[in-house]
C-alpha positions as CSV (number, residue, x, y, z in Angstrom):
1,X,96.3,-68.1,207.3
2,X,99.4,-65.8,207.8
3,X,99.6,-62.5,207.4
4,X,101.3,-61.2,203.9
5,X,104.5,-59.7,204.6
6,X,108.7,-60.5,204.6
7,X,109.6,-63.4,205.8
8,X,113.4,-63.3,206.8
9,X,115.5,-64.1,209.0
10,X,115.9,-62.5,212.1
11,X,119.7,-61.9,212.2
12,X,120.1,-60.6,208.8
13,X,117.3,-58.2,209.1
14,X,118.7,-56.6,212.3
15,X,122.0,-56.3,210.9
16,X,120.4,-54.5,207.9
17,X,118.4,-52.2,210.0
18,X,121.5,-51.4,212.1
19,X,123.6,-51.0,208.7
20,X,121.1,-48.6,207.7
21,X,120.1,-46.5,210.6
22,X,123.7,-46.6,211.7
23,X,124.7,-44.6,208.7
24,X,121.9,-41.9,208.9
25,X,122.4,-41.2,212.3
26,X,125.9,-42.9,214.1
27,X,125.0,-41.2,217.3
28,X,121.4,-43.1,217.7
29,X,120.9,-45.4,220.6
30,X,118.7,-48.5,220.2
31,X,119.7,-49.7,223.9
32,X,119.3,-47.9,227.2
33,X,119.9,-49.2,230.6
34,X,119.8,-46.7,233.6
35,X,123.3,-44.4,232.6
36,X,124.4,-47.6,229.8
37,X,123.4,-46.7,225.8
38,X,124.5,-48.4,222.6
39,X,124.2,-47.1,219.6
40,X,123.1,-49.2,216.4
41,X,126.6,-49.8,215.0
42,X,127.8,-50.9,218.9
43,X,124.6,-53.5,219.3
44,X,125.7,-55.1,215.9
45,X,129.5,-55.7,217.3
46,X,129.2,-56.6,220.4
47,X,126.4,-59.1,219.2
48,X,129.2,-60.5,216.4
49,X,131.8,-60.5,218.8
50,X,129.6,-62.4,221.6
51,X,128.9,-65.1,218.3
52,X,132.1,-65.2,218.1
53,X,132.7,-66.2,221.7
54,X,130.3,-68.7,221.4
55,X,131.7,-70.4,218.0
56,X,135.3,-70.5,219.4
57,X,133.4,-72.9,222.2
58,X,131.7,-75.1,219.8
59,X,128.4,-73.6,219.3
60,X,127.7,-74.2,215.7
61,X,124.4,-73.6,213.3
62,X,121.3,-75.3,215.0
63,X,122.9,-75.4,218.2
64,X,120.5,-74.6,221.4
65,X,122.0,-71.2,223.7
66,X,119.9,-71.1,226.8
67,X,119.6,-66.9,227.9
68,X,119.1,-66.6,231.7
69,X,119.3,-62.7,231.9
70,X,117.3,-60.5,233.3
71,X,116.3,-57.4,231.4
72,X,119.2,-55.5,229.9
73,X,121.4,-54.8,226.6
74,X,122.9,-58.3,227.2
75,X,119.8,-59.7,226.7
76,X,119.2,-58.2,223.5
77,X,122.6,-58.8,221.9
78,X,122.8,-62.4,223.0
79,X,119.6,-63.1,221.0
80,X,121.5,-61.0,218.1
81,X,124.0,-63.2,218.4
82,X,122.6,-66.3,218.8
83,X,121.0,-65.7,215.8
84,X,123.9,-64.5,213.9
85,X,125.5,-67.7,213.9
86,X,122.2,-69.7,212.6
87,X,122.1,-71.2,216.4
88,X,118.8,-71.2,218.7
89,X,118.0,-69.0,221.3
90,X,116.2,-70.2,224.1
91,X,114.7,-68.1,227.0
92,X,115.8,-69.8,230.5
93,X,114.1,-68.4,233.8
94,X,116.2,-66.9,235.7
95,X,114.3,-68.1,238.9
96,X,115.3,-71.3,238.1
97,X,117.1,-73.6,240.5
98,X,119.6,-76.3,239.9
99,X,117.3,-79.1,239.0
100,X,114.8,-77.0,237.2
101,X,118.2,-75.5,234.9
102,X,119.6,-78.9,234.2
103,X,116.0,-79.9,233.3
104,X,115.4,-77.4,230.8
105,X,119.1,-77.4,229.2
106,X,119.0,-81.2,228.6
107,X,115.2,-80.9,227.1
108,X,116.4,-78.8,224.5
109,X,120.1,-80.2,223.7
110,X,121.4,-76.7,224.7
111,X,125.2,-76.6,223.8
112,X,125.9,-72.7,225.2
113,X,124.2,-70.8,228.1
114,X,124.5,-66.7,229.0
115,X,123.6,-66.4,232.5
116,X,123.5,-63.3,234.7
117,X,126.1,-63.6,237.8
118,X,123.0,-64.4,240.1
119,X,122.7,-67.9,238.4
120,X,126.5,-68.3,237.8
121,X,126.8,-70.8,240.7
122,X,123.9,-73.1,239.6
123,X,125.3,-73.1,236.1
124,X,128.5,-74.4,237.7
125,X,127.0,-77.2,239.1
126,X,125.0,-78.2,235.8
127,X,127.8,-77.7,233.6
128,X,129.4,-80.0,235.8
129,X,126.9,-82.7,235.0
130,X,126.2,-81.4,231.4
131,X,129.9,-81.7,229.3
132,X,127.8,-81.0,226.1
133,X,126.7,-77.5,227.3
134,X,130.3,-76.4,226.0
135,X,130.3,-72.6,226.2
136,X,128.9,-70.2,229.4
137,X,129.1,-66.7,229.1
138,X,128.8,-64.6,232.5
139,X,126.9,-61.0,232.4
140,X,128.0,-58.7,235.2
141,X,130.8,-60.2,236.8
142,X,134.5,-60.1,235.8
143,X,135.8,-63.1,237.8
144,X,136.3,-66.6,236.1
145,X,134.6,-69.7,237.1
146,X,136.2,-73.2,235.8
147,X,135.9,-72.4,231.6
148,X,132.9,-70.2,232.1
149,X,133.8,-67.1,230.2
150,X,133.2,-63.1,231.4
151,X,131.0,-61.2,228.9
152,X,132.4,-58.4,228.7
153,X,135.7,-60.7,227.7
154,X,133.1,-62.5,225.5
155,X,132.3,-59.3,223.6
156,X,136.2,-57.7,223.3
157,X,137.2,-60.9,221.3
158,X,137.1,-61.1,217.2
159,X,133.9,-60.8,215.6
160,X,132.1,-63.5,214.1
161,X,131.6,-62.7,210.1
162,X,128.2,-62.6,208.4
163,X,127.2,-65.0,206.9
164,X,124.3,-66.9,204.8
165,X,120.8,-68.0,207.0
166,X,117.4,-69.3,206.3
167,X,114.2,-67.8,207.6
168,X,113.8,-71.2,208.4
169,X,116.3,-70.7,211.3
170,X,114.3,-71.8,214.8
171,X,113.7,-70.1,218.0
172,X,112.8,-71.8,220.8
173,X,110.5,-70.3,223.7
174,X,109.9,-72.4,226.6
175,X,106.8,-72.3,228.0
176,X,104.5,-74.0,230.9
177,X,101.8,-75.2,228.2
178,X,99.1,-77.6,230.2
179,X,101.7,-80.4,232.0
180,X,103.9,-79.9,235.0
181,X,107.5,-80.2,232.5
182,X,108.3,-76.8,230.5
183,X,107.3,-77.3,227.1
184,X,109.7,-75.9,223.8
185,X,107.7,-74.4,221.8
186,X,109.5,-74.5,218.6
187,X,109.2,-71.0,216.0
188,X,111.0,-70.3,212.5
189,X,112.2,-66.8,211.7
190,X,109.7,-66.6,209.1
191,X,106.8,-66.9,211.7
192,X,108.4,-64.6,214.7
193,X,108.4,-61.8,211.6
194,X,104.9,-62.1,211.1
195,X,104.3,-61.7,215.4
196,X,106.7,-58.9,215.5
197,X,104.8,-57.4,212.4
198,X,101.9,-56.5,214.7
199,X,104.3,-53.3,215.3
200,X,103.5,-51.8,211.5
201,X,99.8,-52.2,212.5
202,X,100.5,-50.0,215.8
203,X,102.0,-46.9,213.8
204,X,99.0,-47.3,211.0
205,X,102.2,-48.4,208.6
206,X,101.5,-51.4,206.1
207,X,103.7,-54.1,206.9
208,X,106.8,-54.7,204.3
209,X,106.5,-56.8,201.7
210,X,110.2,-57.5,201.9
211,X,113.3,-56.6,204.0
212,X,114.1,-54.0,201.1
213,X,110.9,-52.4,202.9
214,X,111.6,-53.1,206.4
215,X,114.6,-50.8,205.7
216,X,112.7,-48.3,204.3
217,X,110.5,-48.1,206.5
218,X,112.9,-47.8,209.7
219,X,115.0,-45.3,207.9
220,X,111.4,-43.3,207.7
221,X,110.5,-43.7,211.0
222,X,114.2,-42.4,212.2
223,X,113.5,-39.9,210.0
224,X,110.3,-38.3,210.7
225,X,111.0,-39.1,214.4
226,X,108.7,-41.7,214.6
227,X,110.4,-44.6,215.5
228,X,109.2,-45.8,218.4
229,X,110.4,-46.0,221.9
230,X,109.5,-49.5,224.3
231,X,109.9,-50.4,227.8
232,X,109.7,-53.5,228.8
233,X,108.8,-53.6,232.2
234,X,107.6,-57.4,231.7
235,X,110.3,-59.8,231.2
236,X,111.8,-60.3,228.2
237,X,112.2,-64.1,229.0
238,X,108.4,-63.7,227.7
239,X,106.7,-63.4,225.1
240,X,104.7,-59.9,225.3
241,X,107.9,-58.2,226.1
242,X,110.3,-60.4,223.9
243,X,108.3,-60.0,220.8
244,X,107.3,-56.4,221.5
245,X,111.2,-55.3,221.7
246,X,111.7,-57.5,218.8
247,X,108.7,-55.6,216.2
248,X,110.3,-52.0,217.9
249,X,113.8,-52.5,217.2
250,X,112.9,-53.7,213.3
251,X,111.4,-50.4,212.7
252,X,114.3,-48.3,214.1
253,X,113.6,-48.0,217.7
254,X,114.2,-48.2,221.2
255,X,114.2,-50.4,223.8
256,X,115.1,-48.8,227.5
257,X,115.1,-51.8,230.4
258,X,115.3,-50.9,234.2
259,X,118.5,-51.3,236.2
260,X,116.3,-52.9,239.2
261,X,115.6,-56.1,239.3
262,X,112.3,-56.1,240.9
263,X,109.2,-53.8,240.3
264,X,110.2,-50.0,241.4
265,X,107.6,-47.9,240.0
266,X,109.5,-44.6,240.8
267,X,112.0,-45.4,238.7
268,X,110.0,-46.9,236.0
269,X,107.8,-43.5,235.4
270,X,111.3,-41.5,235.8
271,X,112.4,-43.8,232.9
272,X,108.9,-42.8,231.2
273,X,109.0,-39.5,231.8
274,X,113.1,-38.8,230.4
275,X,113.2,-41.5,227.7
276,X,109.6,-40.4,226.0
277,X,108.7,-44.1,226.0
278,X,105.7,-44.2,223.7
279,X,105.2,-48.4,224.6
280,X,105.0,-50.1,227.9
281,X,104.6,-53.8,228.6
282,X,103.1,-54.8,232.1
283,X,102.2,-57.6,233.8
284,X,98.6,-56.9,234.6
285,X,97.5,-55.8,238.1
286,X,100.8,-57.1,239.2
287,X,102.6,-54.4,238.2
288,X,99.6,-51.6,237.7
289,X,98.2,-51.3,241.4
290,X,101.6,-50.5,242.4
291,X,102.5,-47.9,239.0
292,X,98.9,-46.7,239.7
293,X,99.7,-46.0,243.4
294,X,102.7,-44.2,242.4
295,X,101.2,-42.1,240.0
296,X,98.5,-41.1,242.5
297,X,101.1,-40.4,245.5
298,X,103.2,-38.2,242.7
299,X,100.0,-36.2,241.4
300,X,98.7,-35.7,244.9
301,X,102.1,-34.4,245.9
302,X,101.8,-31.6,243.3
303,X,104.9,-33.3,241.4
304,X,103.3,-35.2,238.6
305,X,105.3,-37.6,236.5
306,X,105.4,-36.6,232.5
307,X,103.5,-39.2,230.5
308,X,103.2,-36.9,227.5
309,X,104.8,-39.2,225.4
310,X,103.0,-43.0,226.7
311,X,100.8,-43.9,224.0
312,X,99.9,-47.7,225.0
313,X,100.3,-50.1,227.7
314,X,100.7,-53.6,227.0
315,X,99.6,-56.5,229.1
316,X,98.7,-60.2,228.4
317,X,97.8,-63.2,230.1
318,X,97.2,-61.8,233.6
319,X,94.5,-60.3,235.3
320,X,94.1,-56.5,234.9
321,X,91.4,-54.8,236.8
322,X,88.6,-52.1,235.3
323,X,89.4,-50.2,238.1
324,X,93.4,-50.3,237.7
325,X,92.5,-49.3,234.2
326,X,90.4,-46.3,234.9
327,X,93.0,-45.0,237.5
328,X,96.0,-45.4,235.0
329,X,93.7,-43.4,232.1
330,X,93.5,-40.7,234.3
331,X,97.0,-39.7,234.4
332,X,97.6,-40.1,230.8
333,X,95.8,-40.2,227.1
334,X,96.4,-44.1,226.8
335,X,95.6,-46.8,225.1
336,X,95.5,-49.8,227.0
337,X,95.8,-53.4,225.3
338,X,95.0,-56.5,227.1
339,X,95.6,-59.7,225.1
340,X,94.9,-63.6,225.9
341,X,97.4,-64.7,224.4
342,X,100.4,-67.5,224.5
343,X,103.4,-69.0,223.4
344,X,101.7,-71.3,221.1
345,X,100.1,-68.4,219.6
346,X,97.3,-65.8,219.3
347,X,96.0,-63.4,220.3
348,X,92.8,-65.4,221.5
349,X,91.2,-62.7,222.8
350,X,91.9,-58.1,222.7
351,X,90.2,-55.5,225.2
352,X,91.5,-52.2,224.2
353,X,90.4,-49.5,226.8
354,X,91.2,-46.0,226.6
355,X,91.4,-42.9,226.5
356,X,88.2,-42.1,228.1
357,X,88.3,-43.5,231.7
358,X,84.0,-43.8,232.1
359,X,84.6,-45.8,228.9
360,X,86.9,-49.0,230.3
361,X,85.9,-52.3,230.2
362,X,87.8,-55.7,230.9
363,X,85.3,-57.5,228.3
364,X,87.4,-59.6,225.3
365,X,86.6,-59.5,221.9
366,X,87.7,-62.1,219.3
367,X,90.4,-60.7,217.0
368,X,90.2,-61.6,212.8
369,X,92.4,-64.8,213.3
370,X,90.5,-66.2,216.7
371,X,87.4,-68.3,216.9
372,X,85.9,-70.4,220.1
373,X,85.1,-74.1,218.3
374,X,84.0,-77.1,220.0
375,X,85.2,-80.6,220.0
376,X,84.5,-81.2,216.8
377,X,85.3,-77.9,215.3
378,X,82.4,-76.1,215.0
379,X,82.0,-72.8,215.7
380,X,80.1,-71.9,219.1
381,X,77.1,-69.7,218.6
382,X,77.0,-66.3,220.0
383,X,74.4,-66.5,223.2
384,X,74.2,-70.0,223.0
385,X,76.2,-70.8,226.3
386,X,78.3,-73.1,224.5
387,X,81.4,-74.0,225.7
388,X,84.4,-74.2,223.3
389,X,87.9,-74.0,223.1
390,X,90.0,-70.7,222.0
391,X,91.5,-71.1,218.7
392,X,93.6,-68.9,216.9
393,X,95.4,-69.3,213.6
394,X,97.4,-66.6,212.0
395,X,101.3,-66.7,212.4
396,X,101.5,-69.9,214.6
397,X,104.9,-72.0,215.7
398,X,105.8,-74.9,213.9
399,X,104.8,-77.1,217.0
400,X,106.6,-78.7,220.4
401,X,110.0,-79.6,220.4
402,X,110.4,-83.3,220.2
403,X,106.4,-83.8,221.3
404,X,104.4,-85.0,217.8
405,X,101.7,-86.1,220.4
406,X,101.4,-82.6,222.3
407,X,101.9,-80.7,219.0
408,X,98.9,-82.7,217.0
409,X,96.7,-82.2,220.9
410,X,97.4,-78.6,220.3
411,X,97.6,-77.6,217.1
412,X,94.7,-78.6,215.3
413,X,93.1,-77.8,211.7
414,X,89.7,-76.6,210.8
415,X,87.4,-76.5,207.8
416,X,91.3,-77.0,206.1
417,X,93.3,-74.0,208.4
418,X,95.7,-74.3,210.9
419,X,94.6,-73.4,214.4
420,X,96.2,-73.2,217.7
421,X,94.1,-74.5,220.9
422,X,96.3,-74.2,223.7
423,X,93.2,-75.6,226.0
424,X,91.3,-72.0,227.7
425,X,87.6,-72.4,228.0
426,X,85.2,-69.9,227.0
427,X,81.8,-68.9,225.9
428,X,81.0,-66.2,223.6
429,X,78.3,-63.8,224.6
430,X,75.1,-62.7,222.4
431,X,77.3,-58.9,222.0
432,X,80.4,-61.2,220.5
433,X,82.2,-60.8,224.2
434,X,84.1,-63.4,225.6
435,X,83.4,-65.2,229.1
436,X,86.4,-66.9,230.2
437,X,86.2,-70.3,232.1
438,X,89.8,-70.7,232.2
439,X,92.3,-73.4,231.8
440,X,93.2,-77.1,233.8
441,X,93.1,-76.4,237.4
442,X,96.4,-78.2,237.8
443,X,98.1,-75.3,236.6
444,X,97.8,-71.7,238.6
445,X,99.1,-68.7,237.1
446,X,100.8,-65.9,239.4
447,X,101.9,-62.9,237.9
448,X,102.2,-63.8,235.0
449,X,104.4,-67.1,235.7
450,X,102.6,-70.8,235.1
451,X,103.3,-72.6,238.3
452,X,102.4,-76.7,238.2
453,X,100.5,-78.3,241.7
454,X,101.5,-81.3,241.2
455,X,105.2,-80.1,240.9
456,X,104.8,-77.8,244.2
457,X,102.7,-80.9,245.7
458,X,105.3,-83.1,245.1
459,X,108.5,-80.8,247.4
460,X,105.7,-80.4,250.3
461,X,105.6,-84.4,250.6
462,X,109.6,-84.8,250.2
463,X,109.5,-82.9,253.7
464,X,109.5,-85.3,256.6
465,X,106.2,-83.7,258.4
466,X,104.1,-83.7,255.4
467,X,102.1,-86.8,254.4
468,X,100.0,-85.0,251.6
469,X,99.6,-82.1,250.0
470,X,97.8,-80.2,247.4
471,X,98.2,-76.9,245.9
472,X,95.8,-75.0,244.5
473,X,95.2,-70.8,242.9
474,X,93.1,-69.0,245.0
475,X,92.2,-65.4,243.7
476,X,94.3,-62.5,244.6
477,X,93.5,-59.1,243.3
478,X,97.4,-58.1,242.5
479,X,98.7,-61.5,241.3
480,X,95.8,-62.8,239.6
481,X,96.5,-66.0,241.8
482,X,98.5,-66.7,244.9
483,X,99.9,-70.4,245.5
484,X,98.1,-71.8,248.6
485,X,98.9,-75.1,249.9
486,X,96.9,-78.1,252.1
487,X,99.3,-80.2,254.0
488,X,98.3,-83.0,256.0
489,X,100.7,-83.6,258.7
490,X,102.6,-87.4,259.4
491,X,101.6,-88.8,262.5
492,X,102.5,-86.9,265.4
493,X,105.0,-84.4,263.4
494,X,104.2,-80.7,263.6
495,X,103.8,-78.9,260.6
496,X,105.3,-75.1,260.4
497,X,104.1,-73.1,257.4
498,X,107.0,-70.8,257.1
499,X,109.5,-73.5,257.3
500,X,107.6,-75.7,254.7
501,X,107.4,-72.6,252.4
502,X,111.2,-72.2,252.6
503,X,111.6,-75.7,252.2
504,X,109.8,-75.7,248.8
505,X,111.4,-72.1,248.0
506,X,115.1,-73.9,248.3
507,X,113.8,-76.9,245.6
508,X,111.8,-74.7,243.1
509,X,111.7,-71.1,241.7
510,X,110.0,-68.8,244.4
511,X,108.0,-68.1,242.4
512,X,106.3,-71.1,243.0
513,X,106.4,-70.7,246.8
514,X,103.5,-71.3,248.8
515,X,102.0,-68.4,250.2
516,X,99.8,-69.7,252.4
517,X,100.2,-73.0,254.0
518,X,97.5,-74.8,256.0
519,X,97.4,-78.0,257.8
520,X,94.0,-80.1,257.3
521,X,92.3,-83.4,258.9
522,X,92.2,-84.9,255.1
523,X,92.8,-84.1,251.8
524,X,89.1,-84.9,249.8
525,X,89.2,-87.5,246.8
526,X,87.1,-87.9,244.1
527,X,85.3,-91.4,243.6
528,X,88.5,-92.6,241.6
529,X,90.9,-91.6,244.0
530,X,92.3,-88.6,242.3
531,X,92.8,-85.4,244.3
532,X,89.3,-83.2,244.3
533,X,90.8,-80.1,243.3
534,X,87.5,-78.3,243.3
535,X,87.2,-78.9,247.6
536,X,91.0,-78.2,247.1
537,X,90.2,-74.5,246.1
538,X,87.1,-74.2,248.0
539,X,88.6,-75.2,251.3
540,X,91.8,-72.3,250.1
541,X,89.5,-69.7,249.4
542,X,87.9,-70.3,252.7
543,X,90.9,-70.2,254.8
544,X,91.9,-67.3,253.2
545,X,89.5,-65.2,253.6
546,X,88.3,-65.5,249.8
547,X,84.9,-66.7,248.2
């Protein structure tokens, strides 16, 4: 069941925590970026003004606003503001391309979009298409573009006023889930505030029974100097980093994002090292073998970065190596949390590691609210080798957006409780660890994003010299998995791997780029004619070197 604690909404609890910590100390930041700060009371305007942007453009109470930025201050304060006006934020990709954006806007009925500059010219183009997505706001560039508006002009316009909301007030977090179309996964304020409570559990601090107590509490933390600082280093288009921020700004805090754009792990420990970040959310071995190489080249070097203050690393979802762990816990008294977790809920699965490096290990443990059940909702037996189903119940969303069938598939109840069981296979060992067996091998996940075969499959045979294709994960010790494709060429056409891999990078996110692409005889079926993905990724791993 959920977790006792206040269940508000999101908007009128940050403007009460700003309000409050605002007053004791006017000079306090909440936002950093690179040389860029706000304080409390400037996050709570520019958010109100920004609402009122968007309500002078017809977005209204309910109304879908897509966010496509990257990590910054604007991401923050269009969320604020979104939710200020009883509207729907909704986390857009800023990989995305044209297709893939006017896909995802019309899913959810969006009726406003904030977009970084990067995406402004593919907003164009689906807003050209789209006449009921009625307001776009720019981030970081001061030209015009038809009616889309600059944000900066967004935020110097009159304020929206407060106003009445419902914890009942949605959220909308689109995910991958188990098909090859981005799911909605649909959350009410009430149920992100018992997520985000997770960061009263952190400090050792009971969780409020009421937003009376949230301010308390924050106004305590500023006080005592506890109030804690996060970096995000994940995106905050996702979930770890987006609820993380969330939890840390409700009890007073910080959140510092990066000025690059891309992983620079100099600059990441210097923003360690002068902020006193206490949090940091990763994105498994992705981003730790190249912090951890940094770290080592810094120590050897005799100039060692400060990590005095870095209390726990967050990561979740991704692979994260014993060995990446040791290494980090030598530079630092950490704590280091891996989570299974996802959209739909969780977490599935925790491995806390740390401080002692000889101690690591990458096994999971079941939290209170998980459980591995079987088809018919039993529990699986400890030792038994019994395959189940992760299940977690807890603070859960309220289902799919527009999906009954995917939402009832998903999330299912047992012995009379609410679970989620977003589909990963496991086993649970005779010591209570978890052996994970993974998800659908349609779906490969790369640094943390969920890329679809069949959506990659399908670009490769748009492309006049491919007559099939299939795409499969094999294992790569950074990324977790790297996208490798089988082409089989038409007749007589020659196939070039770099040119199909650009072709598919133009169509699709590059994320979902092939890495490696490799022309074959014949692409093995299995005795009904569907694809054998299991030679598929066989046959990858060989050609690349991996078994």
């Amino acid at each position: 069941m959920p977790e006792e604690g206040f269940r508000e909404n999101l908007a009128t609890v940050l403007e009460a925590v700003a309000d409050a910590v605002g007053t004791l100390d006017p000079d306090r930041t909440v936002l950093v970026h690179g040389d860029r700060a706000r304080t409390w009371a400037q996050f709570d305007e520019r958010a109100a003004r920004l609402a009122g942007a968007l309500a002078a453009r017809g977005v209204g109470p309910g109304d879908p606003v897509g966010i496509g930025l990257y990590n910054s201050p604007e991401y923050l304060e269009t969320v604020f503001a979104v939710l200020k006006l009883c509207a729907v934020p909704v986390n857009v990709n800023y990989r995305y391309r044209e297709a893939e954006l006017e896909q995802v806007l019309r899913m959810v009925g969006a009726r406003g979009l904030v977009v970084d500059a990067t995406l402004a010219d593919r907003a164009a183009v689906v807003a050209g298409r789209f006449p009921e997505l009625s307001a776009v706001v720019v981030a970081g560039d001061e030209g015009r573009n038809g009616h889309f508006c600059p944000y900066e002009e967004a935020v110097a316009g009159p304020p929206a006023p407060r106003c009445e909301r419902s914890a009942d007030d949605r959220v909308l977090l689109l995910t991958g889930g188990t098909t090859g179309l981005p799911k909605a996964v649909v959350w009410d304020c009430a149920g992100v505030c018992g997520v985000v409570s997770s960061a009263y559990g952190r400090a050792q601090r009971p969780v409020p029974a009421d937003l009376g107590g949230v301010v308390a509490d924050a106004v305590a933390a500023v006080r005592e100097g506890t109030a804690p600082v996060f970096l995000p280093a994940s995106p905050l288009m996702h979930g770890t980093g987006f609820f993380t921020s969330l939890g840390n700004l409700l009890r007073g805090g910080r959140v510092v994002t990066l000025p690059q754009r891309s992983l620079d792990p100099a600059a990441l420990w210097a923003a360690v090292q002068e902020h006193g970040v206490h949090e940091l959310a990763i994105v498994g071995d992705a981003f730790a073998v190249p912090l951890l190489a940094e770290l080592d080249r810094a120590a050897a070097e005799g100039t060692p970065y400060d990590l005095g203050s870095l209390r726990r690393v967050f990561s979740s979802g991704v692979r994260w190596g014993t060995e990446t762990k040791r290494g980090l816990l030598r530079h630092g008294r950490l704590t280091l949390q891996d989570s299974i977790a996802a959209t739909e809920g969780g977490p599935f699965g925790i491995s806390l590691s740390g401080p002692d490096p000889d101690a690591v290990t990458s096994r999971f443990t079941l939290p209170a609210t998980a459980r591995v059940v079987t088809a018919d909702g039993r529990d699986v037996v400890p030792g038994s080798g019994e395959v189940g189903e992760l299940a977690s119940t807890g603070n859960l969303p309220l289902g799919y957006l527009d999906d009954p069938v995917a939402t009832a598939a998903v999330f299912r109840t047992f012995d009379g409780v609410r679970h989620a069981v977003p589909g990963d296979s496991a086993t649970v060992e005779a010591d209570g660890t978890l052996t994970l067996l993974g998800r659908g091998s349609g779906v490969i996940n790369t640094g943390g994003e969920k890329v679809f075969a069949e959506e990659v499959e399908q670009a490769l045979v748009d492309h006049p010299a491919v007559a099939e294709a299939v795409v499969v994960g094999v294992p790569d010790d950074r990324w977790g998995s790297r996208v490798t494709a089988l082409v089989v060429a038409e007749p007589g056409a020659e196939v070039d791997a770099d040119a199909l891999a650009a072709h598919v990078g133009a169509r699709l996110a590059d994320y979902k780029r092939p890495r490696l692409v490799t022309v074959v005889p014949a692409i093995e079926r299995t005795v009904s004619g569907k694809i054998d993905r299991r030679w598929a990724t066989e046959r990858a791993q060989e050609l690349s070197g991996r078994d």
